[in-house]
OpenMM code with the backbone's topology and positions (N, CA, C; nanometers):
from openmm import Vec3, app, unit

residues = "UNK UNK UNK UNK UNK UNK UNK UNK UNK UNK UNK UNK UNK UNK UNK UNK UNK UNK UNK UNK UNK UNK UNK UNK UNK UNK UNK UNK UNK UNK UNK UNK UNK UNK UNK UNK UNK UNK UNK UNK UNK UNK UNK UNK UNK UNK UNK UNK UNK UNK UNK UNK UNK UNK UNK UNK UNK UNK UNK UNK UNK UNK UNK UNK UNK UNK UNK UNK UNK UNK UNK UNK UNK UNK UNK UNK UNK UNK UNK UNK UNK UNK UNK UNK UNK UNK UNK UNK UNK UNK UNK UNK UNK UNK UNK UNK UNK UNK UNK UNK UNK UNK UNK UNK UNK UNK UNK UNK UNK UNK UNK UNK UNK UNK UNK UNK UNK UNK UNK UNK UNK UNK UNK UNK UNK UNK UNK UNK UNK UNK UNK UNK UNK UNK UNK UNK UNK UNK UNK UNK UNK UNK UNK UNK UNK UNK UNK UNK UNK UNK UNK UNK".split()
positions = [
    Vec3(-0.3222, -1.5989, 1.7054),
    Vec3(-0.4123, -1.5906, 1.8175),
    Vec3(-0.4652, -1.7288, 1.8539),
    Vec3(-0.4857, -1.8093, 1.7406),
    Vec3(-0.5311, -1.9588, 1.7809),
    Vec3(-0.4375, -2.0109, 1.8840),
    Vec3(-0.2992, -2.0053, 1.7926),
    Vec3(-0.2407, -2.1164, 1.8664),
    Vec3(-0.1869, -2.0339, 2.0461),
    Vec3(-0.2406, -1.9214, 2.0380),
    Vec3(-0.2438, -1.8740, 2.2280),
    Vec3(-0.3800, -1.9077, 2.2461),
    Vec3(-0.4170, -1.9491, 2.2193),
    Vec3(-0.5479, -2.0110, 2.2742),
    Vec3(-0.6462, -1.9017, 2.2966),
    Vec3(-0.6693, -1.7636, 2.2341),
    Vec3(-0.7340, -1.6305, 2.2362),
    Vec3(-0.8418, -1.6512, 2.1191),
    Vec3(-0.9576, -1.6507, 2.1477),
    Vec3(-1.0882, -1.6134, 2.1010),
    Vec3(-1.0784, -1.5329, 2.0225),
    Vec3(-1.1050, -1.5110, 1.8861),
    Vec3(-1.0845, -1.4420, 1.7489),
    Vec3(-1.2471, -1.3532, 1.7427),
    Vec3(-1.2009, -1.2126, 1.8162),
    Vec3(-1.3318, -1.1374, 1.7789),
    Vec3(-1.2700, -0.9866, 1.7617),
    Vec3(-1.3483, -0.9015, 1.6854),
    Vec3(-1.2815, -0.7819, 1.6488),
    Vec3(-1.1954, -0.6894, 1.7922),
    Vec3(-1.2530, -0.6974, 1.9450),
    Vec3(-1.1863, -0.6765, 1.9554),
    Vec3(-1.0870, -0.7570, 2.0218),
    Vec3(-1.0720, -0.8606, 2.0983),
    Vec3(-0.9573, -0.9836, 2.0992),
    Vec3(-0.8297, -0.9094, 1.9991),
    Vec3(-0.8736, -0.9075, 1.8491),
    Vec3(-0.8209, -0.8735, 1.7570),
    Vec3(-0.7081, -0.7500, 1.7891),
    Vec3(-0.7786, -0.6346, 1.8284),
    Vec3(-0.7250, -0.5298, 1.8192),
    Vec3(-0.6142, -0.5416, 1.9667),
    Vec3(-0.6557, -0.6052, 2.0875),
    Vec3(-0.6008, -0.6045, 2.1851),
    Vec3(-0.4648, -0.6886, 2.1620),
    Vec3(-0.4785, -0.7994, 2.1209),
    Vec3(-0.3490, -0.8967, 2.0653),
    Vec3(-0.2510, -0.8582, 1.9590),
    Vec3(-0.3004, -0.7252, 1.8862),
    Vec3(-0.1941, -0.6511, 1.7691),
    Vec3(-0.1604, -0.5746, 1.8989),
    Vec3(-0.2043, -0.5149, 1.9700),
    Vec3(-0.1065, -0.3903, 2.0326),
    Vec3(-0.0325, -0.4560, 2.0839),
    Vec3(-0.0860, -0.5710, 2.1774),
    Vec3(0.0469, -0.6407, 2.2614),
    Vec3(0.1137, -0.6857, 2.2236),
    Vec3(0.1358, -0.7254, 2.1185),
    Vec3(0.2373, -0.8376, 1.9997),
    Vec3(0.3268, -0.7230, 1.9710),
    Vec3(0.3292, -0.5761, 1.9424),
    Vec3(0.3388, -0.4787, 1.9100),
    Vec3(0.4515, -0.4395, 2.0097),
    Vec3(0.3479, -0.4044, 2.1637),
    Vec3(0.4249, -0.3431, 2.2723),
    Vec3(0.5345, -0.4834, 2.2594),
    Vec3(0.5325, -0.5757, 2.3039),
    Vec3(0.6191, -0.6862, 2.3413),
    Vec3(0.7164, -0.7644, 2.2538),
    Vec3(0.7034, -0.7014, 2.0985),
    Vec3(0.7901, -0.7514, 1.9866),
    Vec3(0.8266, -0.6263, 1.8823),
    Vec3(0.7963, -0.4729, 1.9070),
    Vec3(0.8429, -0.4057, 1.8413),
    Vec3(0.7283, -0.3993, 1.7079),
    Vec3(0.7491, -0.2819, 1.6238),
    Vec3(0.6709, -0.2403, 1.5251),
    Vec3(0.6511, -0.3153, 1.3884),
    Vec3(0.7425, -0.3924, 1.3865),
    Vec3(0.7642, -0.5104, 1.2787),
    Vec3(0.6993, -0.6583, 1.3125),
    Vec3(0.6593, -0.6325, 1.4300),
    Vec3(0.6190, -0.8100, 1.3966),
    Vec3(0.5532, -0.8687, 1.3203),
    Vec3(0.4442, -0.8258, 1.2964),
    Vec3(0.3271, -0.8684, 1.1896),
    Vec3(0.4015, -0.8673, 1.0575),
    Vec3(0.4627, -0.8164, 1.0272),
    Vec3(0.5362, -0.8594, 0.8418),
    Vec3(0.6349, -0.9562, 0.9359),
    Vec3(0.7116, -0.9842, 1.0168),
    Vec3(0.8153, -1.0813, 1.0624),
    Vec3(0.7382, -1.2238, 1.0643),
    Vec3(0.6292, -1.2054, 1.1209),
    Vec3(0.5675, -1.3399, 1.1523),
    Vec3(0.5005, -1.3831, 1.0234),
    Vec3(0.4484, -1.2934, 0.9470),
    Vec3(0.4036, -1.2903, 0.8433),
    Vec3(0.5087, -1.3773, 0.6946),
    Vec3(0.6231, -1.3524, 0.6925),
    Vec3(0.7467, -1.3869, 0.6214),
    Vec3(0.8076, -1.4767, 0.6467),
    Vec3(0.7935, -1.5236, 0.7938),
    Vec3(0.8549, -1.6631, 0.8425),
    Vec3(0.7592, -1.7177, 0.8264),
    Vec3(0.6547, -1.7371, 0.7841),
    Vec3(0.5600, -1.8554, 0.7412),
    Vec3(0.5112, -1.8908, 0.5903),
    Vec3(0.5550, -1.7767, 0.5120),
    Vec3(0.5271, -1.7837, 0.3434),
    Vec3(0.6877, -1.8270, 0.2832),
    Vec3(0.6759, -1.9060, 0.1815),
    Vec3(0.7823, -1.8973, 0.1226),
    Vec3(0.7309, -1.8225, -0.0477),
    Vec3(0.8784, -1.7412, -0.0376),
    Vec3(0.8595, -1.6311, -0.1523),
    Vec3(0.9679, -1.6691, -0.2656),
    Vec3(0.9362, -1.7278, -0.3490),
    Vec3(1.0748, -1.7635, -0.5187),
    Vec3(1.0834, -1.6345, -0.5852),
    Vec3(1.1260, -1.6013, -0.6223),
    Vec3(1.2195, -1.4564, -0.6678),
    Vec3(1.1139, -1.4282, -0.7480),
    Vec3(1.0271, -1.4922, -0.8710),
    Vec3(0.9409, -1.4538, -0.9694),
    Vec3(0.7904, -1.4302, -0.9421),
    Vec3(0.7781, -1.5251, -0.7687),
    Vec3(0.6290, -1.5250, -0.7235),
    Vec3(0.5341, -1.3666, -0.7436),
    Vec3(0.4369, -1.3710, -0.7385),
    Vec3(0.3524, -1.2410, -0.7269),
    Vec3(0.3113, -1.2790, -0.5859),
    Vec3(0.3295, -1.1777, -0.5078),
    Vec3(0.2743, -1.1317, -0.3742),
    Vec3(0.2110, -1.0307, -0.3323),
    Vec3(0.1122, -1.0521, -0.2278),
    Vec3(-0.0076, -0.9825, -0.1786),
    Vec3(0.0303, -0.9575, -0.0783),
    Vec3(0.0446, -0.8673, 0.0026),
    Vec3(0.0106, -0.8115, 0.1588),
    Vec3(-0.0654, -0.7668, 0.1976),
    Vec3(-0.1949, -0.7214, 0.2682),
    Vec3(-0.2435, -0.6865, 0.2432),
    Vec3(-0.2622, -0.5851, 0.4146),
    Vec3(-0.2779, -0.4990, 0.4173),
    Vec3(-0.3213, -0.4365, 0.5429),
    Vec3(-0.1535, -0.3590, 0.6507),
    Vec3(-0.0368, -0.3351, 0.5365),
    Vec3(0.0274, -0.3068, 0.6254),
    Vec3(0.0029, -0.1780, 0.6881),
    Vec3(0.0222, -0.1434, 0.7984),
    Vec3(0.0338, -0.0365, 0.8789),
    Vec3(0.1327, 0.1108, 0.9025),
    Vec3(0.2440, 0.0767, 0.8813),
    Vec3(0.2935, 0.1540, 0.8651),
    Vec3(0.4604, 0.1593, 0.7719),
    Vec3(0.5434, 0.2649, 0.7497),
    Vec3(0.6379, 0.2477, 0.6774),
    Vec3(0.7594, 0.1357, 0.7332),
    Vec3(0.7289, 0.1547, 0.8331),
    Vec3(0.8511, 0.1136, 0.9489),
    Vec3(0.8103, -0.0742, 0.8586),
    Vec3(0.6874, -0.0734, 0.8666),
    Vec3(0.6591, -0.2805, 0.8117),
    Vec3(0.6702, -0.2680, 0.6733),
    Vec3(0.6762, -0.1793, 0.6002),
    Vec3(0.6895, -0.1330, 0.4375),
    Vec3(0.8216, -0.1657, 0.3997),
    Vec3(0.9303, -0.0561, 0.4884),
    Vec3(1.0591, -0.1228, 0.4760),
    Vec3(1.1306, -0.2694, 0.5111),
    Vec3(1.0644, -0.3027, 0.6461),
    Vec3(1.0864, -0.4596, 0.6771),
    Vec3(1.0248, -0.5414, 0.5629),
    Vec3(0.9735, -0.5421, 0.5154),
    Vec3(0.9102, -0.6150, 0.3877),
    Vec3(0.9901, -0.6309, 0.2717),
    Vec3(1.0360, -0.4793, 0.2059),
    Vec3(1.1219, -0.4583, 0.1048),
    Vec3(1.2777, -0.4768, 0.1459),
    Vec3(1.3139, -0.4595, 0.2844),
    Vec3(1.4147, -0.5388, 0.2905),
    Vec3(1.4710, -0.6570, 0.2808),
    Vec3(1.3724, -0.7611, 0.3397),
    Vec3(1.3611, -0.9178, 0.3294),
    Vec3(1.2818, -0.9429, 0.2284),
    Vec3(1.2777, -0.8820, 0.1380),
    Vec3(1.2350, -0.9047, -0.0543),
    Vec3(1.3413, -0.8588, -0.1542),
    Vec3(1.4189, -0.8094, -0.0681),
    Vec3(1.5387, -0.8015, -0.1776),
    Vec3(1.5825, -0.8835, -0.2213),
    Vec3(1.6286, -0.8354, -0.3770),
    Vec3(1.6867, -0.8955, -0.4684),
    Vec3(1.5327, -0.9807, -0.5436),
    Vec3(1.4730, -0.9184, -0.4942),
    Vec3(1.2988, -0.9897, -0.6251),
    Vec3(1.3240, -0.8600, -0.7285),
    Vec3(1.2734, -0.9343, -0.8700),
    Vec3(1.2629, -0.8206, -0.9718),
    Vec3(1.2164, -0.6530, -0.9678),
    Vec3(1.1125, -0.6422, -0.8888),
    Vec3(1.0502, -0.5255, -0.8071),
    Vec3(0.9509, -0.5598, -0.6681),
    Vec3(0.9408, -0.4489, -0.6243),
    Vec3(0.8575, -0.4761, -0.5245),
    Vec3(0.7664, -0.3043, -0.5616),
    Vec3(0.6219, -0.3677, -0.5488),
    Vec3(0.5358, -0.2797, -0.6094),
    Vec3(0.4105, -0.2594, -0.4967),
    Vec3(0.4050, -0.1354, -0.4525),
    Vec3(0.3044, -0.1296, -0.3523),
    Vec3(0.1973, -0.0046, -0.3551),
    Vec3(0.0727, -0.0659, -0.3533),
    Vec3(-0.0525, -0.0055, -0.4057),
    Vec3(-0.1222, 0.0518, -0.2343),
    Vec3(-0.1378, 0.1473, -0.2382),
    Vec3(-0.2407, 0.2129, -0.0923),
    Vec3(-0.3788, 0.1719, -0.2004),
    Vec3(-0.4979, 0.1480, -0.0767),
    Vec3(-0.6568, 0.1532, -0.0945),
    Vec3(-0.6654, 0.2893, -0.0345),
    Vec3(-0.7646, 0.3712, -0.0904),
    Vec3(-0.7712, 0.4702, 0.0181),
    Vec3(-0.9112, 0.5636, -0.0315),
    Vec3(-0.9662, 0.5884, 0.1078),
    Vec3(-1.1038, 0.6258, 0.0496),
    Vec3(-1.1570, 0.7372, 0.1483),
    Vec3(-1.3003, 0.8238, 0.1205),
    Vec3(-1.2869, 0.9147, 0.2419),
    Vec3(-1.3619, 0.8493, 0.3222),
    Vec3(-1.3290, 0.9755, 0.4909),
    Vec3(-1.3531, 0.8755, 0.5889),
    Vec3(-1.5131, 0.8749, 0.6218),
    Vec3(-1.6098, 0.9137, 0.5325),
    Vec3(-1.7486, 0.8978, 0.5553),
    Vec3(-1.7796, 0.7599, 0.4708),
    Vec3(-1.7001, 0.7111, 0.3971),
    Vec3(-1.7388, 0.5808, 0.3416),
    Vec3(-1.6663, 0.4840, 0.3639),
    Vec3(-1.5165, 0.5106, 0.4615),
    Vec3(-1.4628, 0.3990, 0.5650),
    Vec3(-1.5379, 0.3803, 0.6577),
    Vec3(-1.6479, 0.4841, 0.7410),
    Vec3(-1.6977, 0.4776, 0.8251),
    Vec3(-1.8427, 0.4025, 0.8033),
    Vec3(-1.9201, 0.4125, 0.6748),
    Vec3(-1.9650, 0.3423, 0.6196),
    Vec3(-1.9584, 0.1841, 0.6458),
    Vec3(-1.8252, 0.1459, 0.5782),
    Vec3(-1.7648, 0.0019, 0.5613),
    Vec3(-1.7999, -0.0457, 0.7202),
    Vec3(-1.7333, 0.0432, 0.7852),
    Vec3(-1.7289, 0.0010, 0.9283),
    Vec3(-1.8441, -0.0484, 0.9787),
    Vec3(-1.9487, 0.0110, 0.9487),
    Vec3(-2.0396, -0.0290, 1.0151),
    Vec3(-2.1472, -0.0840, 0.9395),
    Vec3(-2.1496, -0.1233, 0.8386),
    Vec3(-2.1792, -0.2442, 0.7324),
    Vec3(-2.0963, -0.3846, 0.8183),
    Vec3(-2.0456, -0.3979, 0.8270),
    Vec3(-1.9627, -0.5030, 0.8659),
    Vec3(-2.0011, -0.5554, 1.0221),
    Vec3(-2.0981, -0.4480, 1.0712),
    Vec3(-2.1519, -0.4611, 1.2137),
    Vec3(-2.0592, -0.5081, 1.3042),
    Vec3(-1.9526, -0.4380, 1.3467),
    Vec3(-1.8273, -0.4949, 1.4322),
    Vec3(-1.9318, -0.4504, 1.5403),
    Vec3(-1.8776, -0.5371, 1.6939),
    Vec3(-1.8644, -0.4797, 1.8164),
    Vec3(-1.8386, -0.3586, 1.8787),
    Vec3(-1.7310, -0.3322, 1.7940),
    Vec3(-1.6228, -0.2523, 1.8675),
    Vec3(-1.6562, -0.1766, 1.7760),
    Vec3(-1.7006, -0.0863, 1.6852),
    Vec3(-1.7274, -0.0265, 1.5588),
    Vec3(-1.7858, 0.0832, 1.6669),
    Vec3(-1.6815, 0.1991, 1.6343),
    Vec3(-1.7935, 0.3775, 1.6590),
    Vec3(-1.9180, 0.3904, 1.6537),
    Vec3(-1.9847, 0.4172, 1.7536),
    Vec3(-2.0939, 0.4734, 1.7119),
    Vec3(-2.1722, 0.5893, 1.6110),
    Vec3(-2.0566, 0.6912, 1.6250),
    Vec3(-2.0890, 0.7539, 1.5095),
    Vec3(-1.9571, 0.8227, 1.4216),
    Vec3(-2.0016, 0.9090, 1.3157),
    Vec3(-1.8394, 0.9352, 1.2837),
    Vec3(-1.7609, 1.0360, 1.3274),
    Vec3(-1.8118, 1.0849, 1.4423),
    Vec3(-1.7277, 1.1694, 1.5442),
    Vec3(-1.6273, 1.0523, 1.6032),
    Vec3(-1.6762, 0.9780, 1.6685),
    Vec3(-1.5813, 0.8789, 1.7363),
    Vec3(-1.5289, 0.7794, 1.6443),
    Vec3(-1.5470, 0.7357, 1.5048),
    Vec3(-1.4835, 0.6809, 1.4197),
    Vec3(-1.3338, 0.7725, 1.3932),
    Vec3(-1.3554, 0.8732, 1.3699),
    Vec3(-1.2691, 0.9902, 1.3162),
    Vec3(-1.1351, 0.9751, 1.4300),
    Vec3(-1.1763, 1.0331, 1.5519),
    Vec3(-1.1468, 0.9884, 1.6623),
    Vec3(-1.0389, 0.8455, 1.6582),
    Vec3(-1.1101, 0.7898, 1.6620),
    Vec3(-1.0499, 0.6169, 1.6955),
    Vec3(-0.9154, 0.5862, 1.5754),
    Vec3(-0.9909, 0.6647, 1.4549),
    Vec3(-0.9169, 0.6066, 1.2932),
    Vec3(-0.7632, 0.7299, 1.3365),
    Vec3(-0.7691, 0.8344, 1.3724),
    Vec3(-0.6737, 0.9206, 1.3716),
    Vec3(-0.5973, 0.8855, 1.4873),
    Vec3(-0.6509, 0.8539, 1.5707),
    Vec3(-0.5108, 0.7778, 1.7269),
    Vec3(-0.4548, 0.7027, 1.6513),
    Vec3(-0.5037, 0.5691, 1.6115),
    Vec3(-0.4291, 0.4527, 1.5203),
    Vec3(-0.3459, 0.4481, 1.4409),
    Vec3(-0.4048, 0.5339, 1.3348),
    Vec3(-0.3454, 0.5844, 1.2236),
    Vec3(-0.1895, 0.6482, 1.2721),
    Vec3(-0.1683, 0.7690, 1.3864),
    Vec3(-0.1410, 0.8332, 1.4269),
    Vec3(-0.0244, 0.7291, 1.4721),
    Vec3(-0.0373, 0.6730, 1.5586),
    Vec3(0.0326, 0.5863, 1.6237),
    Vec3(0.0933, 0.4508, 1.5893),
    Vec3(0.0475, 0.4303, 1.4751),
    Vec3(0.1132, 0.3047, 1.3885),
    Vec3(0.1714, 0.3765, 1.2673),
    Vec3(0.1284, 0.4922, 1.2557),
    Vec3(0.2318, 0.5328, 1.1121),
    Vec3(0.1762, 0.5353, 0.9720),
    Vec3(-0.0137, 0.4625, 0.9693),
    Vec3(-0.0469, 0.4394, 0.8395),
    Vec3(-0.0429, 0.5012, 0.7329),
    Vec3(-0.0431, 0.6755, 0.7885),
    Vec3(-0.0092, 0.7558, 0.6470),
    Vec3(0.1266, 0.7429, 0.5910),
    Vec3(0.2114, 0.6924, 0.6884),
    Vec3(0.3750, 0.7138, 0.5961),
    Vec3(0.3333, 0.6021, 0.4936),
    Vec3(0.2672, 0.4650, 0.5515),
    Vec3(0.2879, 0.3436, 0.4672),
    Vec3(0.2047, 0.4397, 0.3346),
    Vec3(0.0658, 0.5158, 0.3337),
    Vec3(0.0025, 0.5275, 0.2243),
    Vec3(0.1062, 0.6327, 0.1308),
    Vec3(0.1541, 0.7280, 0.1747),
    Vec3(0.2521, 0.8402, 0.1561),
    Vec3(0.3994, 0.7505, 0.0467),
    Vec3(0.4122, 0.5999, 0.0906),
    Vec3(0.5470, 0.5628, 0.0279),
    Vec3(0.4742, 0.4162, -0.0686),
    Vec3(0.3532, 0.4587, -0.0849),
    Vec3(0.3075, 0.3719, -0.1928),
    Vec3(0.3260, 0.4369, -0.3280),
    Vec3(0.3377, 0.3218, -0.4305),
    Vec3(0.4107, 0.3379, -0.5724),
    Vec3(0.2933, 0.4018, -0.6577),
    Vec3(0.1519, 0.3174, -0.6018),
    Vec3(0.0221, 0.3256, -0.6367),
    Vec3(-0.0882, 0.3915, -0.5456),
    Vec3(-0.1624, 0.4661, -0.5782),
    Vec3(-0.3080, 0.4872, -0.5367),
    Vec3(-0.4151, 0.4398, -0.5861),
    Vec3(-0.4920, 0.3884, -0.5026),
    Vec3(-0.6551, 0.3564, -0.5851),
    Vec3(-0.7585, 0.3833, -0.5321),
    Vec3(-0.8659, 0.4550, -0.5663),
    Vec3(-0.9379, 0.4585, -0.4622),
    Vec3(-1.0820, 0.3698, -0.4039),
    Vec3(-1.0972, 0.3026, -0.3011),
    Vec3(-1.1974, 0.2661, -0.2328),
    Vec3(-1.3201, 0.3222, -0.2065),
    Vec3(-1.3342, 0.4842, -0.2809),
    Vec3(-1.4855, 0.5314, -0.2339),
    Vec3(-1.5697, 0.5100, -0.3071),
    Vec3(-1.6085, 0.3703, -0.3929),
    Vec3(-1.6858, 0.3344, -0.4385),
    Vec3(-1.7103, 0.1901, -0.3848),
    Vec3(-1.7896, 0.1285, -0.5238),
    Vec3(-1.8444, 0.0023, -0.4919),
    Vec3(-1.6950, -0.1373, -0.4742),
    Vec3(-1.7231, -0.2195, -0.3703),
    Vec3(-1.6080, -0.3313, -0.3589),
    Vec3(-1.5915, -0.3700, -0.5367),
    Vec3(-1.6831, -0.4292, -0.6000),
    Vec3(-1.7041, -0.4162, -0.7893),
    Vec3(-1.5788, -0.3446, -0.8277),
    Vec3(-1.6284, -0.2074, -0.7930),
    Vec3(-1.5322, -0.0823, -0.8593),
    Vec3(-1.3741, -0.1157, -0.8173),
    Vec3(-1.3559, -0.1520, -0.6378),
    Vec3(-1.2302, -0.1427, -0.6764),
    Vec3(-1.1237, -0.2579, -0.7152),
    Vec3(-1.2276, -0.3751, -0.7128),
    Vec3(-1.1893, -0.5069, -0.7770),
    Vec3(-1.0883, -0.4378, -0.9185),
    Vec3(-1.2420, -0.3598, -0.9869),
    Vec3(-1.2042, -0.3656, -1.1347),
    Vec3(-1.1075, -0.2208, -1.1633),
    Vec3(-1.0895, -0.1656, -1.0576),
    Vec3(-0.9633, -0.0887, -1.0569),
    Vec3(-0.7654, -0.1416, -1.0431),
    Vec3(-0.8148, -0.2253, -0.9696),
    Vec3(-0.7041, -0.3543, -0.9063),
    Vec3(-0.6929, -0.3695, -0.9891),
    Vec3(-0.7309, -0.4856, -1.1134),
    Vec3(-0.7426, -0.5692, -1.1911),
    Vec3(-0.6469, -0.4617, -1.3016),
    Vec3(-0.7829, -0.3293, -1.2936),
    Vec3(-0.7146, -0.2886, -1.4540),
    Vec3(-0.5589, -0.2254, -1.4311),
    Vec3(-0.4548, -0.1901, -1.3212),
    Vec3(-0.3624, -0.1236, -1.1824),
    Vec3(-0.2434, -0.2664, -1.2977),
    Vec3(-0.3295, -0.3865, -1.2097),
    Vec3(-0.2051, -0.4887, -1.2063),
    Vec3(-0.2053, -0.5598, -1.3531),
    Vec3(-0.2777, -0.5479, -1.4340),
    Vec3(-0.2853, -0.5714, -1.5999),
    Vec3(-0.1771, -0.4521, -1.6593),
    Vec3(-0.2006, -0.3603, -1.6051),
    Vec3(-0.0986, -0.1848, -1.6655),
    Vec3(0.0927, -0.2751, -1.6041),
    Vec3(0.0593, -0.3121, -1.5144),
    Vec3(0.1710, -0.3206, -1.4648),
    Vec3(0.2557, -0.4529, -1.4567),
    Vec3(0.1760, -0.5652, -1.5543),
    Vec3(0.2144, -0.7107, -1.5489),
    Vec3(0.2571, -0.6783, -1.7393),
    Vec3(0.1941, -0.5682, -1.7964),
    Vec3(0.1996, -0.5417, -1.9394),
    Vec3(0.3553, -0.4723, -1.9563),
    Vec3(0.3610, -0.3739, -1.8334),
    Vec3(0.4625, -0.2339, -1.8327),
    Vec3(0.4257, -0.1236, -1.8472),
    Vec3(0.3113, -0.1305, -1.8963),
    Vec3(0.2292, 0.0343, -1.9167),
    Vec3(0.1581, 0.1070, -1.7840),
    Vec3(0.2147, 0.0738, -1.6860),
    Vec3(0.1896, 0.0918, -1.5427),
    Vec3(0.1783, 0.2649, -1.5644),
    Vec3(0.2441, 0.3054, -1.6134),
    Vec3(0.3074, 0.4586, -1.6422),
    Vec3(0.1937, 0.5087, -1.6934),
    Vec3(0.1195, 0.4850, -1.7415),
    Vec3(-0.0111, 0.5379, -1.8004),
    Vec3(-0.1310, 0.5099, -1.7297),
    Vec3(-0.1206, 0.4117, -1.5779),
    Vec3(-0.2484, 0.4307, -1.4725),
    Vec3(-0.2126, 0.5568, -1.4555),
] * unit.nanometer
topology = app.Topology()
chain = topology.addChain("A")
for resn in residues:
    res = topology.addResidue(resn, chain)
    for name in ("N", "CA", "C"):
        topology.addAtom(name, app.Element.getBySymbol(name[0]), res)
């Protein structure tokens, strides 16, 4: 968004993913995302926020041949996403959680986010404290840097 010369505000934000979207197809954001990181076969990598399966598979395709590719959903209910939301005092943030519900289910709906959560390896959940799911993460990728992943 910088380098188009577009003002970085939540919604700027949301308007410049759809059009990048409409005008480059459902993959761009992991495309643009991958042409700017370089990845060595052993690196540990973060993604964080994909959207749907359709960028799940573009990801694990252009990661092939890495030892695994391991992917964790956050996921929490929607009275304490709606919460987050408006802790964070966006602009563009629902007024209440009728129209959060609303807004989160078009999106969701239309980018695909449940397939991405649906074809995760991992679940964790977010309906607690940011603390909590630090130290859920932590204890997730310790199970799984050990091998005892099988026993989260």
């Amino acid at each position: 968004m910088r380098e188009a010369g577009v003002r970085i505000t939540p919604e700027s934000n949301k308007a410049f993913s759809e059009k990048l979207r409409r005008m480059h197809g459902d993959v761009v954001t992991p495309r643009l995302l991958l042409s700017r990181i370089s990845v060595k076969k052993n690196d540990n990598v973060a993604i964080v926020g994909i959207r749907s399966r359709k960028e799940l598979n573009y990801i694990k395709n252009r990661l092939k041949g890495r030892e695994r590719i391991i992917t964790v959903a956050v996921v929490a209910p929607v009275k304490v996403r709606y919460e987050h939301t408006r802790k964070r005092n966006r602009p563009d943030a629902p007024k209440s959680i009728a129209a959060f519900v609303k807004d989160t289910d078009r999106k969701e709906k239309r980018w695909g986010v449940r397939g991405a959560i649906a074809s995760a390896d991992y679940i964790i959940s977010g309906a607690g404290s940011l603390a909590e799911l630090k130290k859920d993460a932590r204890m997730l990728f310790s199970a799984i840097e050990s091998g005892k992943e099988k026993a989260f």
